[in-house]
TORKESE-111100 format. One record per atom (N, C-alpha, C, O, CB): x, y, z negated. Coordinates in steps of 0.1 Angstrom, whole numbers, plus 5000, padded with zeros to 4 digits. Each point is the difference from the previous one (the first is absolute). Glycine has a CB too. Layout:
% residues N
XYZ...
***
This chain:
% residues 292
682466173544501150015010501250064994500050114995498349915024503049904984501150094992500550095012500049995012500949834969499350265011500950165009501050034994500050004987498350125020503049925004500850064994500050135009499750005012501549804977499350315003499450184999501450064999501049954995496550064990502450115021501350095002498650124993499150055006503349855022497950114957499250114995500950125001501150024995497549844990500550245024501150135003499050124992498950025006502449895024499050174959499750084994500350125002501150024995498849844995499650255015500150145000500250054990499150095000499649915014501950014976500350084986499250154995499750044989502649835017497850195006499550145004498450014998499550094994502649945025496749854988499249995001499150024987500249984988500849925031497950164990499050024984500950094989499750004988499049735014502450365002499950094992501049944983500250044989496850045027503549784994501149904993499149874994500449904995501550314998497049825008499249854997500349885005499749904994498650215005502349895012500149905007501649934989500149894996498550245034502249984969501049934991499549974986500649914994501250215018497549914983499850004986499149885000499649984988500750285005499249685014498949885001500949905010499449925008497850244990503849845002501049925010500449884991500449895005500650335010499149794973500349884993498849935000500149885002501750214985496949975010499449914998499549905009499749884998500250254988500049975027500349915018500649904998499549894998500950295017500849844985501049884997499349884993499449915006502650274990498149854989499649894992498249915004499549904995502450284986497849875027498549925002500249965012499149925005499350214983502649915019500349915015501049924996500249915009499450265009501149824971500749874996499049924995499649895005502750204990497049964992498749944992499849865008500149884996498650374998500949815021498649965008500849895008499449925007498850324997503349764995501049915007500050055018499849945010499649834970500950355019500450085011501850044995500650054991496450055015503149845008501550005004500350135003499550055010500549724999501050344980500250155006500850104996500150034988498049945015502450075005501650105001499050155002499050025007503549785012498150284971499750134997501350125011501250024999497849864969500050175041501350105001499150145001498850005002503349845013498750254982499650174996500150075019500849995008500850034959497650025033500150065014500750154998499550074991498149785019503450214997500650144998499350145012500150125001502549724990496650035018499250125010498949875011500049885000502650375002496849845003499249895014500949915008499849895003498550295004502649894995501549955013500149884992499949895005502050345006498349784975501049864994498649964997500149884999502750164988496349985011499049914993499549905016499949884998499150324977500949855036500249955014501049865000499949885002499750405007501849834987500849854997500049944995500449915007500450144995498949904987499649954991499049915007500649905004500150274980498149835018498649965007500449915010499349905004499350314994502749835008500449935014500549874995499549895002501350315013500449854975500449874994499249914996500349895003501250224990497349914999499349924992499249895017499849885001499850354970500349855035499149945012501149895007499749885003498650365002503149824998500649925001500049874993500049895007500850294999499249824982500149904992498849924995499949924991501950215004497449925012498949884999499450084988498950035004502249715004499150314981499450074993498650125003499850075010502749864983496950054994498850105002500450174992500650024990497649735010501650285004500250155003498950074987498950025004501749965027499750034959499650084992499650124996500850014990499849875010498750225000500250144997499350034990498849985000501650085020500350004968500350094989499950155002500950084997500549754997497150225012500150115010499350094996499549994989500949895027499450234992498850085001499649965016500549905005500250334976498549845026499249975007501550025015500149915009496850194973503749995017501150105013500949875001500649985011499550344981500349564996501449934999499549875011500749935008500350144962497249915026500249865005499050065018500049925009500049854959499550345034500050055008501049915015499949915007499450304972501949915018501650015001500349855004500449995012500150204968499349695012499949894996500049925013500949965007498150104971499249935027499450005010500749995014499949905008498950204975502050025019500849985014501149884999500249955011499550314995500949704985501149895000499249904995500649904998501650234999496549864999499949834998499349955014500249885003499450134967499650075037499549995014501049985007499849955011498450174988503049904998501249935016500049864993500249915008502050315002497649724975500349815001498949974999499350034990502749904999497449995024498749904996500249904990501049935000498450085021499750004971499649924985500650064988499849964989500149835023501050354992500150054984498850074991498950025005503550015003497850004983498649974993500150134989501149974994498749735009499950364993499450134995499849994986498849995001499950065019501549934964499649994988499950194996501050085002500449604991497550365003499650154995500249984981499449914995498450175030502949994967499550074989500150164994500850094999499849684999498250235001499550145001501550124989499849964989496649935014504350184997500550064997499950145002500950064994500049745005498550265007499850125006498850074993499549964989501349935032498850254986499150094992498549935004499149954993502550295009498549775012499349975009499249844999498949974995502950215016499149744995499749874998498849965014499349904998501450144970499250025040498749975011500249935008499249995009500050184991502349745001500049865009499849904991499449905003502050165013499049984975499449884987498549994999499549895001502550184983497450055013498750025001499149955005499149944994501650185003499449915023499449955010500649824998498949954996501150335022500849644982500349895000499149974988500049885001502350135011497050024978499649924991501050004988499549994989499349895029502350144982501449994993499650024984499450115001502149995022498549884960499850014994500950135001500850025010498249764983500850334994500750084998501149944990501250034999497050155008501149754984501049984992501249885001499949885000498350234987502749955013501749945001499749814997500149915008501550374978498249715003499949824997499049965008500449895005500150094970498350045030499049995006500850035013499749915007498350134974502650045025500450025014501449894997499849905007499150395000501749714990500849844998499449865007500449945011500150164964498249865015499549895003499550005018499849895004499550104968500650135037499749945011500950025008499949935010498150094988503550084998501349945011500049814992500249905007501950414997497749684984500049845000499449905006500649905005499750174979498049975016499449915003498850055009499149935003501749974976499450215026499150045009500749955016501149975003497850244979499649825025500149975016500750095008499950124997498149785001502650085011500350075018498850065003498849985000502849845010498950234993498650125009500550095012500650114997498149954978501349915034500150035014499250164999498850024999501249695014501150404987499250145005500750085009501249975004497850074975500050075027500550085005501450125000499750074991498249825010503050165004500750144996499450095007499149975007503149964988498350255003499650075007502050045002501049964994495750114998503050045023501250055004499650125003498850025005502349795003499750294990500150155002501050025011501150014995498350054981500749945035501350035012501049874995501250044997498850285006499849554995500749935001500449994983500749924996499950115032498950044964500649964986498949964992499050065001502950085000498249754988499149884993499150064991500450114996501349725006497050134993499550064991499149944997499449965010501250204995498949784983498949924998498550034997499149945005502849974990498050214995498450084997499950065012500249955011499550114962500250095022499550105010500950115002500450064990497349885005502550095013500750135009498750105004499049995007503149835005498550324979499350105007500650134996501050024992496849855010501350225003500950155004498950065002498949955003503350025008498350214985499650124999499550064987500750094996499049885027499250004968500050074986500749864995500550034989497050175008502949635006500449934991501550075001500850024991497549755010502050275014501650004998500250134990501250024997499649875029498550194970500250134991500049934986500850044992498050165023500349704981499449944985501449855001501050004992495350075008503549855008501249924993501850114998501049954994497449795020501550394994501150044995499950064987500949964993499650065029498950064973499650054985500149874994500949994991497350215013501249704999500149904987501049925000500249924990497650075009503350015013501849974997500150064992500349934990500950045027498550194977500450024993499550034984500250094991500649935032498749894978498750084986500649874987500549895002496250205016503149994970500349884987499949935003499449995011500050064975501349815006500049894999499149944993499749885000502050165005497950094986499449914988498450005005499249944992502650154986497749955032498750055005499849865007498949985006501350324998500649604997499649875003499549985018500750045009498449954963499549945031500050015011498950124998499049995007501949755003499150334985499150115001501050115009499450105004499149834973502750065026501250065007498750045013500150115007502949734984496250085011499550045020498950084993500050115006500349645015498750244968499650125001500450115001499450105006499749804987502050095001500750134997500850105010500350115000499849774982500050005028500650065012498650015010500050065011502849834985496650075001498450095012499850084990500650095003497649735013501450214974499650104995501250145004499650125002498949694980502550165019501250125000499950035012499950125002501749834981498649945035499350055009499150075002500150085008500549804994498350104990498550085004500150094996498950065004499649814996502250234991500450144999500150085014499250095003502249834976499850015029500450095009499649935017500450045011501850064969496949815017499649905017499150095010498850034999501049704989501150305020498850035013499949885009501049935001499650335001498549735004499449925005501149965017500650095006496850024976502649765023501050015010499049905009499149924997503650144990498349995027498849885012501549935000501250025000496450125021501249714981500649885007499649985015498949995005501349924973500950085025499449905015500749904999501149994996498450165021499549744990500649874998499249895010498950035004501750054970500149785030499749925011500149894988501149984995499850135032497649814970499849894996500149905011499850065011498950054971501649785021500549895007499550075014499049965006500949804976500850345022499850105013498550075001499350005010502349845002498150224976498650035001500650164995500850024991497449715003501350365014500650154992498750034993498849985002503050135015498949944973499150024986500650134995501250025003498549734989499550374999500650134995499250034985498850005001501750115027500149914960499450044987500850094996501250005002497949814993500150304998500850134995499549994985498850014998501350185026500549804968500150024986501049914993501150005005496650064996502149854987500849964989501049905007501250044999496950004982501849835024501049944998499449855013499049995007501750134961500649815032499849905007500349895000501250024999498750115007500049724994500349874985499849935012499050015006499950014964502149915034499949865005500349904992501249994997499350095021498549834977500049924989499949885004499149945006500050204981502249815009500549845003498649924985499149925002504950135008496350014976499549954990499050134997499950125003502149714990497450105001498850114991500550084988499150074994499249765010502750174994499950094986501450104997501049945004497549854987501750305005501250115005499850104986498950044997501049965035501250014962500250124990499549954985499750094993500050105026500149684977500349984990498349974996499550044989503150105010496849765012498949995000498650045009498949965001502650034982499150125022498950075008499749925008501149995007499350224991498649705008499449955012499550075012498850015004500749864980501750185021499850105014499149915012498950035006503850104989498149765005498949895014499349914987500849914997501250045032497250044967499149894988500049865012500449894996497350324987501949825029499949875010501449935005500249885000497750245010503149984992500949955004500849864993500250004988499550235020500749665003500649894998501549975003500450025012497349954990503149964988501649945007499749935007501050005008500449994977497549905020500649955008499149995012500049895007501450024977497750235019499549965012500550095015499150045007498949874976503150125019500450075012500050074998501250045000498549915011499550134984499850155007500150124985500249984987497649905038502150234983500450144988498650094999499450075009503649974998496749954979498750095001500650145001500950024992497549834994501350235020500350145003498950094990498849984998502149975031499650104968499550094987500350175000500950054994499749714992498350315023499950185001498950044992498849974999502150085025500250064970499050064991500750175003501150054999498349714981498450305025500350105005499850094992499749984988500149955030500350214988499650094988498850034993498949995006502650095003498649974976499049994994500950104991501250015000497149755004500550314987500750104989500449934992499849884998498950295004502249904990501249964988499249904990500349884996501250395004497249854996498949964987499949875001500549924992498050275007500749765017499649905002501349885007499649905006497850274996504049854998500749924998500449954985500349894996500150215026499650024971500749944987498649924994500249934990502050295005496549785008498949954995500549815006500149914992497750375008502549705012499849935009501549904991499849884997498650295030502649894971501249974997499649844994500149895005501050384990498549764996500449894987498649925005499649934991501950224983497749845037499149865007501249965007499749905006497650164999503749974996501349885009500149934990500649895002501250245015498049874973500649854989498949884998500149904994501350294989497649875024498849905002500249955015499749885004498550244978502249995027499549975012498550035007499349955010502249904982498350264998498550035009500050175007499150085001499449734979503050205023500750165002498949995019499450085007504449924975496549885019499849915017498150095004499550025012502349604981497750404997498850075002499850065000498850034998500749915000501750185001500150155003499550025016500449905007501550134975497750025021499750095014500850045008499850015012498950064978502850004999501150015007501149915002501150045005498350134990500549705002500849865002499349955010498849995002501949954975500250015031499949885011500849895003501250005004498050165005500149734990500949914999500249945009499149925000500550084984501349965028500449915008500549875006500649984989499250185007500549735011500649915002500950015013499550035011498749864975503250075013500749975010501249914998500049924991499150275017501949845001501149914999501350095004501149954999497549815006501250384999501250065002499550174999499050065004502349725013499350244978499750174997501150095003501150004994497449954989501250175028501150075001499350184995499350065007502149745015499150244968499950124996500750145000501349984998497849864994500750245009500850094998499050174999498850005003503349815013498450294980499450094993500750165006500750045009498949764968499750255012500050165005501350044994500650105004496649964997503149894990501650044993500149874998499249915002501050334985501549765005500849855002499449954985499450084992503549985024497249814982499449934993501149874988500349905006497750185018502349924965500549884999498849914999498850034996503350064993498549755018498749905001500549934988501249985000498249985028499949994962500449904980499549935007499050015008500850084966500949815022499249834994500649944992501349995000497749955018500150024976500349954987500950074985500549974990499349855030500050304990500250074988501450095003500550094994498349714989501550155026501550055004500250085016499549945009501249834976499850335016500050015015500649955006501249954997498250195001499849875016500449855011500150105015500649935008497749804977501550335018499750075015499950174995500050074990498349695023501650275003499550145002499249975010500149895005501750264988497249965010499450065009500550055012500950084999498249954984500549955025499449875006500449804996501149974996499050275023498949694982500449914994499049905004498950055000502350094984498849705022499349915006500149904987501249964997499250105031498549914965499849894989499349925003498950035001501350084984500149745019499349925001500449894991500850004991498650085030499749804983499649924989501149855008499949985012496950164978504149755001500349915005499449874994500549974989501450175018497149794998499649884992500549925001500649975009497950064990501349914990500549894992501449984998500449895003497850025004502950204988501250055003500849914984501149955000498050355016500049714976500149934988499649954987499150044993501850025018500049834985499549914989500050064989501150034996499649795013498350204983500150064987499049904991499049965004501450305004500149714978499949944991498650064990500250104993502749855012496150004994498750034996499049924988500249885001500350205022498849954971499649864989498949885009499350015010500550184964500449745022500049875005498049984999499449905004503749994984
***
């Protein structure tokens, strides 16, 4: 199928990976006879703009990203029916790439904005703003802040590094919260409304969770000692964290949370809300580009 692509690169991403592997983007989406205009994104606002234009134009929408750009993405390609989503992983992270199947590697993620299928998925929304993995808060909102800030050179190992630097100083916090009007209350680590299965650079927080079936697996995890968190840590990269004692896993379609102190709510890596804060799920919001 020929395509023509508005490839929009984050430069910043991955720590500048995303620029330094930008030529070779280029050259394997001409290779493959993909029609495509390169532009540098200077923030979300213009990369938005940017996204609009391309949708305007009949064009597929490219991202040169980390996980926060094509996030972002998400809310402006859901206002045009039939614009269409192309992912190349540029980021630390890489877990919409991931969950999609998406090769990691650049020539290999080429070939399926070329020749791969449409795939109809779900978004998530935090108080009205777009998001595609998972959104969550209280020890994540302490660990994705540490790991804004942590080396570059530490790769996507940046999210260990930022739970590990949380769990120094985490006391434990209550949620209260109304799953599709159901009141619900957990006091310890954290709280994940998961559009996709996978968050921080691999970790499989929901292993079940699906893009495209409605709903948000809800994901509490209560308290348990430090020992037996940092043991538990590194089963999220398998997905077998889910048989802890202190994880529970849920299903709904709207979640309203809020806590014992204020909260930033991440997704996708980026913050998106505060505390208090209603996340639900919008299906079938959009087209994203997947292997065939």
């Amino acid at each position: 199928m020929e395509r023509d692509v508005a490839l929009l690169c984050n430069p910043s991403a991955g720590g500048g990976r995303a620029a330094r592997i930008l030529p070779r983007a280029e050259r394997a989406l001409r290779d493959l006879g993909v029609g495509v205009h390169v532009a540098l994104t200077r923030d979300l606002d213009h990369a938005r703009e940017l996204a609009r234009e391309a949708a305007q134009a009949g064009e597929v929408t490219v991202a040169l990203s980390g996980d926060g750009m094509i996030g972002c993405l998400t809310g402006v390609l859901r206002e045009f029916p039939g614009a269409v989503l192309g992912i190349l992983p540029g980021g630390r992270g890489n877990d919409t790439a991931r969950a999609l199947r998406i090769p990691l590697d650049i020539e290999s993620a080429c070939a399926v904005v070329a020749h791969g299928r449409e795939r109809v998925v779900d978004i998530g929304e935090v108080d009205g703003r777009s998001f595609i993995g998972i959104a969550s808060l209280g020890f994540d909102s302490d660990a994705n802040r540490f790991a804004s800030t942590a080396p570059a050179r530490l790769g996507r190992l940046v999210y260990v590094y930022g739970a590990l630097r949380a769990l120094a100083t985490w006391r434990p916090a209550r949620f209260d919260l109304l799953l599709d009007g159901e009141p619900l209350s957990s006091v310890g680590y954290s709280v994940a409304a998961c559009n996709s299965s996978c968050y921080g650079g691999g970790m499989y927080l929901a292993p079940d969770a699906e893009l495209d079936d409605g709903m948000l697996d809800v994901v509490l995890i209560a308290s348990h000692s430090r020992r037996s968190f940092l043991m538990t840590l590194p089963k999220a990269f398998k997905g077998t964290h889910v048989q802890h004692p202190a994880v529970r896993v849920l299903r709904g379609r709207e979640l309203h949370v809020d806590a014992d102190r204020p909260f930033t709510v991440y997704a996708d890596g980026d913050p998106i809300g505060r505390t208090p804060a209603t996340i639900r799920v919008v299906p079938g919001a959009l087209r994203v580009l997947v292997p065939a």
